[in-house]
C-alpha positions as CSV (number, residue, x, y, z in Angstrom):
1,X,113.2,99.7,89.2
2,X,112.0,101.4,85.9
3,X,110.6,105.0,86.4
4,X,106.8,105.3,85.1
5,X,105.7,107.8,82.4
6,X,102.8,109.8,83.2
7,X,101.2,111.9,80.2
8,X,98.3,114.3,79.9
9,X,96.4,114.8,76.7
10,X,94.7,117.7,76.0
11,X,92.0,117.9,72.8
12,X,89.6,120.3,72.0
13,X,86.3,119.4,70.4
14,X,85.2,122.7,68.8
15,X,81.8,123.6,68.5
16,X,79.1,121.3,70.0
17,X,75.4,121.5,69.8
18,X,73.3,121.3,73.3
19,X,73.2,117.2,73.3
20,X,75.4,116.2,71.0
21,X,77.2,113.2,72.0
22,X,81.3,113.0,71.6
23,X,83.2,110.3,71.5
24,X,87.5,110.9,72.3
25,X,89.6,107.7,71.5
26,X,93.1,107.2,72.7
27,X,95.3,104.6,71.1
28,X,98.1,103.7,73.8
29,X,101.1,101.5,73.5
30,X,102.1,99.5,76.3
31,X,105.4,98.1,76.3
32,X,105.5,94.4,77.9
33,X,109.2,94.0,78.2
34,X,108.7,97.4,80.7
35,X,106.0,95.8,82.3
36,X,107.6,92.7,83.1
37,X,110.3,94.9,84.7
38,X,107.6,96.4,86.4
39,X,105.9,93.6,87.8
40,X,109.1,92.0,89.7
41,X,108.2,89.7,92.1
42,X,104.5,91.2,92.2
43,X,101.8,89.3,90.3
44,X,99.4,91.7,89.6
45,X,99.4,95.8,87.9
46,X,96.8,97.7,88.0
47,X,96.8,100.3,84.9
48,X,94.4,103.1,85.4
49,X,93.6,105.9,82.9
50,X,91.3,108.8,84.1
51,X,89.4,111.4,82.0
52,X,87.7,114.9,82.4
53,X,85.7,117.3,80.3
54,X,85.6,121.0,81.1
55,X,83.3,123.2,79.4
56,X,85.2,126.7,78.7
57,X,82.4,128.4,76.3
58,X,80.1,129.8,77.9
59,X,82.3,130.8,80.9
60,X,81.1,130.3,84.3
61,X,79.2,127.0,83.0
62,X,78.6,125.2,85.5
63,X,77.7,121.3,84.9
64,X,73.8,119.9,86.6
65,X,71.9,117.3,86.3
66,X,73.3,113.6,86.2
67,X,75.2,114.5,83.3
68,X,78.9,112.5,83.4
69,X,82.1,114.3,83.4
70,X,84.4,112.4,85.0
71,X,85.5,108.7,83.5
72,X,87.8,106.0,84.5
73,X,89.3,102.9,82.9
74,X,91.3,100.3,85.0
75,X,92.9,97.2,83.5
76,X,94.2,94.6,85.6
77,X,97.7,92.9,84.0
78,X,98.0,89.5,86.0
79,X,101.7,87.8,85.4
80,X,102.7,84.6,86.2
81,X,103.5,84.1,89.5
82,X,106.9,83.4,90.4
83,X,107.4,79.5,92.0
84,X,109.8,79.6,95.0
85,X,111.4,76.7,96.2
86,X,110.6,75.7,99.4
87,X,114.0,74.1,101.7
88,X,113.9,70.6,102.2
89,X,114.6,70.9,106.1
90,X,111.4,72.9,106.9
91,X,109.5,70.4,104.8
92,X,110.9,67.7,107.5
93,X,110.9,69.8,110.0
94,X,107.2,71.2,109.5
95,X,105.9,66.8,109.3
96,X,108.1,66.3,112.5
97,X,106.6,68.9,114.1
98,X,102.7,67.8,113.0
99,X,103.5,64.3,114.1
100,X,105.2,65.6,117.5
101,X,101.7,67.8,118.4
102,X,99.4,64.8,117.0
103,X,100.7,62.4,119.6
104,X,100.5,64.9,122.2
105,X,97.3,65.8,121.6
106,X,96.3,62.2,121.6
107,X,98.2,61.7,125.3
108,X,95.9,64.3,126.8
109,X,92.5,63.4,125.0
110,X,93.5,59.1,126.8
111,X,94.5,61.0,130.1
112,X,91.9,63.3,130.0
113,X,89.4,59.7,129.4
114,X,88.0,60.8,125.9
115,X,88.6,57.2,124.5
116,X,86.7,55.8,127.8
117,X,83.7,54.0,126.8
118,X,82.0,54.3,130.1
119,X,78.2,54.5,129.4
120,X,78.7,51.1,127.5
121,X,80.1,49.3,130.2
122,X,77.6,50.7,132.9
123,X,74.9,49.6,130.0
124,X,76.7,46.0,130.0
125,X,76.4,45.7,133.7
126,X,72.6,47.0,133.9
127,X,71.9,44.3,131.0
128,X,73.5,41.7,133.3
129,X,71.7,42.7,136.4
130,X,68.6,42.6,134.8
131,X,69.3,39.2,133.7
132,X,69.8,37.9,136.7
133,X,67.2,39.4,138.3
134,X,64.6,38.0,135.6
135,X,66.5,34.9,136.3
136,X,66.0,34.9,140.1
137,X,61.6,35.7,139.5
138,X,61.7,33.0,136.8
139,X,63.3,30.5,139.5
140,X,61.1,32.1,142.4
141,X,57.8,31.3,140.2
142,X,59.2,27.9,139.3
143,X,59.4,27.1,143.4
144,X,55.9,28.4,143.4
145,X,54.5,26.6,141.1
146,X,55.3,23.4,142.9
């Protein structure tokens, strides 16, 4: 693996009135063919670059307020990621396997009487009493009426 470069700049901005706003740019060149080498078999780098100011005139200053004088600036290089085959066998294997525990699941659910349909037949045979016993009072009032 490639070793990574570290670097610290220091600048000096010279003389600066109370308020007056600074801006510091940094040009950087990043090298892609040491990135790729750096990525590997990872997908993702995160490249972060932090930043400081420190007051030396007057001495003993001592920063207040909600001033800022810390910054940081992350990038986040995504590469592609890297396809790896998978083995034929364990692509058999692994459908075996899921048919294997899908019938035995199914065993247990029929032995455990899941697929029963119990309340329909005790409906079926309430339906049939009924309709014999409306039958038998139909036939009783028939007898009657004669």
């Amino acid at each position: 693996m490639n070793e990574v470069s570290c670097f610290k700049v220091i600048c000096t901005a010279g003389s600066l009135k109370s308020g007056q706003i600074v801006t510091i740019k940094l040009d950087m060149v990043l090298d892609i063919a040491t990135l790729k080498n750096l990525l590997g078999k990872k997908d993702v780098i995160l490249f972060a670059t932090h930043g400081h100011v420190v007051i030396t005139n007057p001495k003993n200053f001592i920063q207040s307020g909600n001033e800022q004088d810390r910054v940081e600036v992350a990038s986040l290089f995504i590469g592609v990621s890297q396809r790896e085959d998978i083995a034929l066998w364990i692509i058999i294997a692994s459908a075996i396997a899921g048919v294997i525990l899908l019938t035995l699941l199914f065993v247990v659910l029929v032995k455990a009487g899941f697929f029963k349909r119990t309340t329909k037949e005790e409906l079926e045979q309430l339906k049939k009493e009924m309709e014999l016993s409306a039958g038998a009072n139909h036939n009783e009032k028939e007898q009657e009426d004669e």
